[in-house]
MIGUTOR-171852 format. One record per residue (C-alpha): residue in three letters; residue number from 1; x, y, z. Coordinates in steps of 0.05 Angstrom, whole numbers, plus 32768, in hexadecimal, padded with zeros to 4 digits. Each point is the difference from the previous one (the first is absolute). Last residue first. Layout:
MIGUTOR-171852
<atom 'ala' NUM <X Y Z>>
...
END
This chain:
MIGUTOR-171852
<atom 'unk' 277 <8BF3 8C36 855D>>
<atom 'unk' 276 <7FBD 8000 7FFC>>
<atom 'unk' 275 <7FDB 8000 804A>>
<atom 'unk' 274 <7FE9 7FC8 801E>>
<atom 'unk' 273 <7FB5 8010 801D>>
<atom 'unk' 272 <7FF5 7FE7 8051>>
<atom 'unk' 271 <801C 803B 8016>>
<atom 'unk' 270 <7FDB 8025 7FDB>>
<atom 'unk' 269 <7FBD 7FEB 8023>>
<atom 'unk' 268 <7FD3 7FC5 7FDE>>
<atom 'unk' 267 <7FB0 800D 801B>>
<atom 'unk' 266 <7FD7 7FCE 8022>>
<atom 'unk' 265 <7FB5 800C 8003>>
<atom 'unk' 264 <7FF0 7FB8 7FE6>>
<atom 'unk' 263 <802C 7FE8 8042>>
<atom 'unk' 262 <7FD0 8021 802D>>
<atom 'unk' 261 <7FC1 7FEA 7FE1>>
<atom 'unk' 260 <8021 7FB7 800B>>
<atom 'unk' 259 <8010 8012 804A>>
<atom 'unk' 258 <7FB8 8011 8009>>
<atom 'unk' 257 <7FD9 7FC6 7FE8>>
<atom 'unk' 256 <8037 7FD7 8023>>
<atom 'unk' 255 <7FEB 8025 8047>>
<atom 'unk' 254 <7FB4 8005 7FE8>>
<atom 'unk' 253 <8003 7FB2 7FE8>>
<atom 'unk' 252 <7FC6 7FEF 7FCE>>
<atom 'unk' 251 <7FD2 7FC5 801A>>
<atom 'unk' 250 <800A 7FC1 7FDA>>
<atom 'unk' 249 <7FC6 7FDC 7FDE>>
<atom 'unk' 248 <8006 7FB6 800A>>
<atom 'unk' 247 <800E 7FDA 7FC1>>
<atom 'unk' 246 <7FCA 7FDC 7FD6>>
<atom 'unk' 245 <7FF7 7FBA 8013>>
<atom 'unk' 244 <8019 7FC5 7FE1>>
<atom 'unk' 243 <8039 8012 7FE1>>
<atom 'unk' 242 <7FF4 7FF4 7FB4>>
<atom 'unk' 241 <8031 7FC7 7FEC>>
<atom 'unk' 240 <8044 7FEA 7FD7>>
<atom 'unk' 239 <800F 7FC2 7FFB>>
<atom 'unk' 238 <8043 7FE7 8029>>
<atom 'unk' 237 <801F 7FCB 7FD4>>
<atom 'unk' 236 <801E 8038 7FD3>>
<atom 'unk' 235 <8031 800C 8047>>
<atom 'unk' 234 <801E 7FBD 7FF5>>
<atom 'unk' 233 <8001 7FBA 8028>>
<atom 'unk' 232 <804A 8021 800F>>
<atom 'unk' 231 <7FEB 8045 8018>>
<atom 'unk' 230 <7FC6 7FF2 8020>>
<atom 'unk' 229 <8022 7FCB 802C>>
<atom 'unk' 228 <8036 802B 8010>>
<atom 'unk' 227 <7FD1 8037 8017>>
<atom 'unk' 226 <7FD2 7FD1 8021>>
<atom 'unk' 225 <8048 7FEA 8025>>
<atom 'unk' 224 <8005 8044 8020>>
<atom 'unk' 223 <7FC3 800F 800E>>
<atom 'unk' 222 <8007 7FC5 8030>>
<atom 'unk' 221 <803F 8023 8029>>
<atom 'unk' 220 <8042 7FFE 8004>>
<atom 'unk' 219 <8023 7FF0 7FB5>>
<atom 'unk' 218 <8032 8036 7FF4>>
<atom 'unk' 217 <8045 7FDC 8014>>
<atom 'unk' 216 <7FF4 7FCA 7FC8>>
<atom 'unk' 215 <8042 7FE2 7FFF>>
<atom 'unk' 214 <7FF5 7FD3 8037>>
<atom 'unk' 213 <7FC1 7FE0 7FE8>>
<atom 'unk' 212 <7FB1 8011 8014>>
<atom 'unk' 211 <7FE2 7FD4 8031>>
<atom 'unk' 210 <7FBF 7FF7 7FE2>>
<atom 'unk' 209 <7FBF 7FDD 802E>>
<atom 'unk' 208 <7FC9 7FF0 7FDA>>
<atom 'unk' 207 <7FB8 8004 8004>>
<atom 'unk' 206 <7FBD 7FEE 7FD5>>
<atom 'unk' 205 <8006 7FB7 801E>>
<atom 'unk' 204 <8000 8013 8044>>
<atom 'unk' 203 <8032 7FF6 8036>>
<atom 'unk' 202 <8031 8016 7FCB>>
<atom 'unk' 201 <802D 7FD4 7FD3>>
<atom 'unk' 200 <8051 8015 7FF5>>
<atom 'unk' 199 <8014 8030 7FD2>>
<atom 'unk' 198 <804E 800F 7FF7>>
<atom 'unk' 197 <8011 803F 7FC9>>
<atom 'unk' 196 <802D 7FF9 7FCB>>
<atom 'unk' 195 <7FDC 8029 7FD3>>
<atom 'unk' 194 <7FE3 7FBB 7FD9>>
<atom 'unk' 193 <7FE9 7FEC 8045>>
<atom 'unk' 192 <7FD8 8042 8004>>
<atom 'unk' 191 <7FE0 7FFA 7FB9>>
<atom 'unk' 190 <7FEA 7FBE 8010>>
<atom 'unk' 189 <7FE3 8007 8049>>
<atom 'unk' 188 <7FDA 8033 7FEE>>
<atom 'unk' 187 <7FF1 7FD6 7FBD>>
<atom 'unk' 186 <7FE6 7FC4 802B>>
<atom 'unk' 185 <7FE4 8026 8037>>
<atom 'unk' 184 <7FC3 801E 7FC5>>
<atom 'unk' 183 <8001 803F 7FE9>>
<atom 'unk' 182 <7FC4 8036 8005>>
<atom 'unk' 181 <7FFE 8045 7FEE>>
<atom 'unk' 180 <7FF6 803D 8027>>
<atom 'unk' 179 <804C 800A 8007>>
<atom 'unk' 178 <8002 8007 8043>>
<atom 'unk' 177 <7FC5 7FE8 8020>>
<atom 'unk' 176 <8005 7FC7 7FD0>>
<atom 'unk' 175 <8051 7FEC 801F>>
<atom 'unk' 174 <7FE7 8001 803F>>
<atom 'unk' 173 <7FC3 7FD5 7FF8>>
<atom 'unk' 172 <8037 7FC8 7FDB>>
<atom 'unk' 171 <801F 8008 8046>>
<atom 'unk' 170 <804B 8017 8015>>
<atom 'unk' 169 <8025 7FEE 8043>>
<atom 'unk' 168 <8042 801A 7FF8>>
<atom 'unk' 167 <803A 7FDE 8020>>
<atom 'unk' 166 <802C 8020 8035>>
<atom 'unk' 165 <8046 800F 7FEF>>
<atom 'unk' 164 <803B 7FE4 802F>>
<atom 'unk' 163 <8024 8037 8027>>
<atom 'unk' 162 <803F 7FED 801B>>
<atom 'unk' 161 <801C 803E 8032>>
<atom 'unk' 160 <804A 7FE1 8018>>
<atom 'unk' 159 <8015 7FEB 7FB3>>
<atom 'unk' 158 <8046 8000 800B>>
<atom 'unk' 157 <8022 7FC5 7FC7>>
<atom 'unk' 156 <803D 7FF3 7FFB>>
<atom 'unk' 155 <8005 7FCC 7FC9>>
<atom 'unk' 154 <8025 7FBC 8003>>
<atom 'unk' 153 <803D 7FE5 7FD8>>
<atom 'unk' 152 <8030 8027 7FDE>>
<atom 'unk' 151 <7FEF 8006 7FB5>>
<atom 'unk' 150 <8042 7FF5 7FCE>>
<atom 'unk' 149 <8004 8034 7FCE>>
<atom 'unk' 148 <8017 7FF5 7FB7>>
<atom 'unk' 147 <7FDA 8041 7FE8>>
<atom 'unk' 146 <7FC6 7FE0 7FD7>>
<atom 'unk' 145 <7FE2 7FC3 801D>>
<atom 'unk' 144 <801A 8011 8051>>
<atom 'unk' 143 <7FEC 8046 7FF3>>
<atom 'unk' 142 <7FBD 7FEE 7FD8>>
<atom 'unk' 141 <7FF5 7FCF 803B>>
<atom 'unk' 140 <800A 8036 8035>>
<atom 'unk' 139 <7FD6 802F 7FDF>>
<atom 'unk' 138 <7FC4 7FD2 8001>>
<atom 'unk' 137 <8014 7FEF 804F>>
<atom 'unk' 136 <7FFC 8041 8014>>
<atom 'unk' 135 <7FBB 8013 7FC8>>
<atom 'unk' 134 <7FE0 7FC3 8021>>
<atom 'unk' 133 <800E 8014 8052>>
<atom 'unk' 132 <7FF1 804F 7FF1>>
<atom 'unk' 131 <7FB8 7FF5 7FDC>>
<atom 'unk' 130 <7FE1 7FF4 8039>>
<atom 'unk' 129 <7FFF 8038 801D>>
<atom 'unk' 128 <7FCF 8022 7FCE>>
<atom 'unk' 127 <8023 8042 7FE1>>
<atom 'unk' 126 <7FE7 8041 8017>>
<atom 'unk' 125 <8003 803E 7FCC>>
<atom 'unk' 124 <8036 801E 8027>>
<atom 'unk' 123 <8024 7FC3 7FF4>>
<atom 'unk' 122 <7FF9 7FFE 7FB4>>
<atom 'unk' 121 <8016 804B 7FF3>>
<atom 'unk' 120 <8034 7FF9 8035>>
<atom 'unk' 119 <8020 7FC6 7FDE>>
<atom 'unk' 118 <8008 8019 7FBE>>
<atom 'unk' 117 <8016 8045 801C>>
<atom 'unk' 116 <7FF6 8048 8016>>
<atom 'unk' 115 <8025 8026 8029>>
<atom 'unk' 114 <7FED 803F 8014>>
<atom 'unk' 113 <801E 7FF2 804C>>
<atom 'unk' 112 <7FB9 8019 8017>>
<atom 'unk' 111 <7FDC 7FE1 7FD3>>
<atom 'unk' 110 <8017 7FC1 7FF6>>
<atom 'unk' 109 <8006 7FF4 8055>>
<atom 'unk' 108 <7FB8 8017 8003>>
<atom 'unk' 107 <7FEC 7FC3 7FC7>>
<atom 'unk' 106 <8024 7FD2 8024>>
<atom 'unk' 105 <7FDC 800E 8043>>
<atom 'unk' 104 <7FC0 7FFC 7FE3>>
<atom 'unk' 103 <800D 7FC0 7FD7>>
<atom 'unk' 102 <801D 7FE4 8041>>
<atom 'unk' 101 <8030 7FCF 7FE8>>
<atom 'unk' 100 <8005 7FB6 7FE6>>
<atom 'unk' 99 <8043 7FDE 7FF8>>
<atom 'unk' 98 <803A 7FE0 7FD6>>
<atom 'unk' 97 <803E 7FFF 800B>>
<atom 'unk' 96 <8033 7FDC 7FDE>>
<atom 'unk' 95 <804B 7FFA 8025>>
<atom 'unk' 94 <803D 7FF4 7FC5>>
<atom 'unk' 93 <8040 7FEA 8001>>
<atom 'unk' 92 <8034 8006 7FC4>>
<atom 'unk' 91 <7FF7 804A 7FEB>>
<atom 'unk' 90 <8040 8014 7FDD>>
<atom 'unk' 89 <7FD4 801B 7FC3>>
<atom 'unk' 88 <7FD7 8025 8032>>
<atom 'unk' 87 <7FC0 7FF9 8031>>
<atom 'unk' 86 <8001 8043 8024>>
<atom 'unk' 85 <7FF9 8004 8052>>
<atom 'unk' 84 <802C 803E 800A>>
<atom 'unk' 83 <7FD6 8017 7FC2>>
<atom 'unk' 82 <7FBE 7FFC 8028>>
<atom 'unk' 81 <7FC1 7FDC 7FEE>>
<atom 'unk' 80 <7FBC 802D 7FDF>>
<atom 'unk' 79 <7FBE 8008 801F>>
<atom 'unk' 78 <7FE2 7FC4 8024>>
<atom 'unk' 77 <802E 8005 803F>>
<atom 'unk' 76 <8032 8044 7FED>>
<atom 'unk' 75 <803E 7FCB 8004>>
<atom 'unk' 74 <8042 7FEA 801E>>
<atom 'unk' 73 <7FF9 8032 803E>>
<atom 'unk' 72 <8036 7FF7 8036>>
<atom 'unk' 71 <8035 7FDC 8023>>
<atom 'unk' 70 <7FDB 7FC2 8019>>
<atom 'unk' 69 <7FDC 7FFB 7FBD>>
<atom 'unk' 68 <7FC5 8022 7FEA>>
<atom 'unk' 67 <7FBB 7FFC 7FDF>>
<atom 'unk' 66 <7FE3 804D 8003>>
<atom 'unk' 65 <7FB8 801B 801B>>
<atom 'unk' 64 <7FF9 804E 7FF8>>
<atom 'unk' 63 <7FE6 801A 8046>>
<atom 'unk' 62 <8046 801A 8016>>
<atom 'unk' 61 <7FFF 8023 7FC2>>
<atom 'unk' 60 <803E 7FF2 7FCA>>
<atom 'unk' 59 <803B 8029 7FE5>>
<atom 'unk' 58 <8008 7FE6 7FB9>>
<atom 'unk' 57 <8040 7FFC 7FD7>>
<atom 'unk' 56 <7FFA 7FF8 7FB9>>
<atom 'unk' 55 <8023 7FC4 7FDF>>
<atom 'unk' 54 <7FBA 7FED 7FD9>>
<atom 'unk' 53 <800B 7FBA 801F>>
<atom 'unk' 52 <7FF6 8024 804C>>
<atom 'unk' 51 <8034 8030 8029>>
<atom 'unk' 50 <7FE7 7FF2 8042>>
<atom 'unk' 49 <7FF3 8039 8041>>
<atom 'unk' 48 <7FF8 7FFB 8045>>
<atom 'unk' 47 <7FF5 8041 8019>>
<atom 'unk' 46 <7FC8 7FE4 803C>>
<atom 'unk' 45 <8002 7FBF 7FFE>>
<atom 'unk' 44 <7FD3 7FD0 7FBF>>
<atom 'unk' 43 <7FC9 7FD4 801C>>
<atom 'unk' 42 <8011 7FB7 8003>>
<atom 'unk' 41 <8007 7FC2 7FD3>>
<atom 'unk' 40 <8044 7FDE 8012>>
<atom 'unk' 39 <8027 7FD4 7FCF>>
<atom 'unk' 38 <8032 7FD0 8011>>
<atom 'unk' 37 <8049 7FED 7FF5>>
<atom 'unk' 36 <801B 802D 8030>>
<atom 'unk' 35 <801A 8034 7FCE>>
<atom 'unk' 34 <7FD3 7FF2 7FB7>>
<atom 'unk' 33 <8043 800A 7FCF>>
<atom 'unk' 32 <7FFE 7FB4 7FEE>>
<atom 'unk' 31 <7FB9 7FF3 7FFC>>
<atom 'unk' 30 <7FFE 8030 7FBE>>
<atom 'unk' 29 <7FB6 800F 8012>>
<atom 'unk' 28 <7FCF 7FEA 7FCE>>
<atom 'unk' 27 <7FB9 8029 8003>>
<atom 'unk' 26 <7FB8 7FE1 7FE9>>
<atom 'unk' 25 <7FC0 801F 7FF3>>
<atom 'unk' 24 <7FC5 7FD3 7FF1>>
<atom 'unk' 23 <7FD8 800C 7FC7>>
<atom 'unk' 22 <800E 7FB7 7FEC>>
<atom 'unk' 21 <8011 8002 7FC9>>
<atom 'unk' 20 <800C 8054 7FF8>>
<atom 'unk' 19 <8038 7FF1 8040>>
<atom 'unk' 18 <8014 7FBE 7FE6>>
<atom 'unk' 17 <8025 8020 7FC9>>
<atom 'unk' 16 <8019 803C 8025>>
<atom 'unk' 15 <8021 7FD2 8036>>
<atom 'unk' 14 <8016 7FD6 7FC3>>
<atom 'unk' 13 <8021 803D 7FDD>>
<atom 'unk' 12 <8020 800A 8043>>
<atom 'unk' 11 <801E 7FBA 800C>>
<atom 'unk' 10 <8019 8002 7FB1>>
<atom 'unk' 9 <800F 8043 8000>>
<atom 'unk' 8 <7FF5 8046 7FE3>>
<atom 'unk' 7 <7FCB 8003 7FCB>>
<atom 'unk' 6 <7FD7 8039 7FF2>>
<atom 'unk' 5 <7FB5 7FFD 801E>>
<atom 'unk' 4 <7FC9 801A 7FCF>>
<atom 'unk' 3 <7FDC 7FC5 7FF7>>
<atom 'unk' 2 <8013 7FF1 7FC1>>
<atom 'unk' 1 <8049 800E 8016>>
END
């Protein structure tokens, strides 16, 4: 409730749970009504439509991705599960997914079905793929701890593209041109560690390579990890300083020069007035 999630079941409460753990979506399928006894992830057919949780019935785009059974569509993929599919009081088997979607493609299918959700919000935001194998089996222990489940053995896993991160080469000399003040590798590699972050000696003694962890999705690039590195050594470390030269002179703009006389001469029609009523 502190989190502004109502209650509704043991499996889904710790769906939800591990969910803003983790930051990992996760969706529980009542096994027993999935027809075939497998999912398929495919693009929706043409008229195929899926009354989802909210018990409205949607008519989906063939271009709008769904998880499905042998039948039909069980779930909007990354958006919100279907009813046919519910987890209820009678519920005795369950089948967990968990998985990593387009964030573009996630964040079309929320918009054009105008349905937003938990799930959508975090996948259209782009969640690391490695977070999907920890939050699985971190839900299945709370289920098997806290619902009376028994885990079956083994974990499907379809991974076909695999991309492991590349570390980050980063240089005391890139972390002065930066900030314009000097640290030493020592607290580099201290305030990174402390973040979570794996540093491993460079071919020089002023470099480092940082492979950032799972769970930080926004670390790509050097600038990057100056930033994280500025921000936990501390921002007052960073003195403040005359630049060294004065600024370039910049030659006016005739076409800006213009537009911005333009906009001074603006004038407000009636139609853009409200009347009184």
């Amino acid at each position: 409730l502190a989190c502004g999630m109502r209650p509704i079941s043991n499996i889904v409460d710790i769906t939800n749970y591990v969910m803003l753990e983790y930051g990992q979506p996760l969706h529980a399928f009542d096994y027993d009504k999935i027809r075939g006894k497998g999912i398929i992830v495919r693009r929706a057919a043409k008229g195929e439509a899926v009354v989802t949780l909210d018990g409205v019935e949607r008519v989906l785009l063939e271009d709008i991705l769904v998880i499905a059974d042998t039948e039909g569509s069980v779930a909007i993929a990354g958006v919100m599960g279907g009813a046919d599919s519910e987890v209820t009081q009678g519920t005795t088997s369950i089948l967990l997914e968990a998985a990593n979607f387009n964030p573009v493609s996630i964040h079309y299918t929320g918009r054009r079905l105008q349905l937003p959700s938990e799930a959508c919000m975090r996948f259209e935001r782009g969640i690391r793929p490695e977070l999907t194998l920890p939050a699985l089996k971190r839900a299945t222990q709370l289920i098997v701890q806290l619902a009376g489940g028994e885990a079956a053995k083994g974990v499907v896993d379809v991974y076909p593209g695999k991309q492991d991160q590349e570390p980050i080469l980063l240089s005391t000399g890139k972390v002065k041109t930066l900030l314009g003040v000097e640290f030493s590798l020592d607290q580099i590699v201290g305030a990174l560690t402390s973040l979570g972050f794996d540093c491993k000696k460079g071919d020089s003694a002023s470099e480092v390579w940082v492979a950032a962890p799972y769970w930080r999705s926004d670390i790509h690039l050097a600038v990057d990890l100056v930033e994280e590195v500025a921000r936990i050594i501390g921002y007052d470390k960073i003195p403040a300083t005359m630049l060294s030269q004065p600024l370039p002179r910049q030659n006016p703009e005739p076409v800006l020069s213009l537009k911005q006389k333009a906009g001074r001469l603006g004038v407000i029609s009636k139609s853009k007035i409200t009347s009184p009523r």
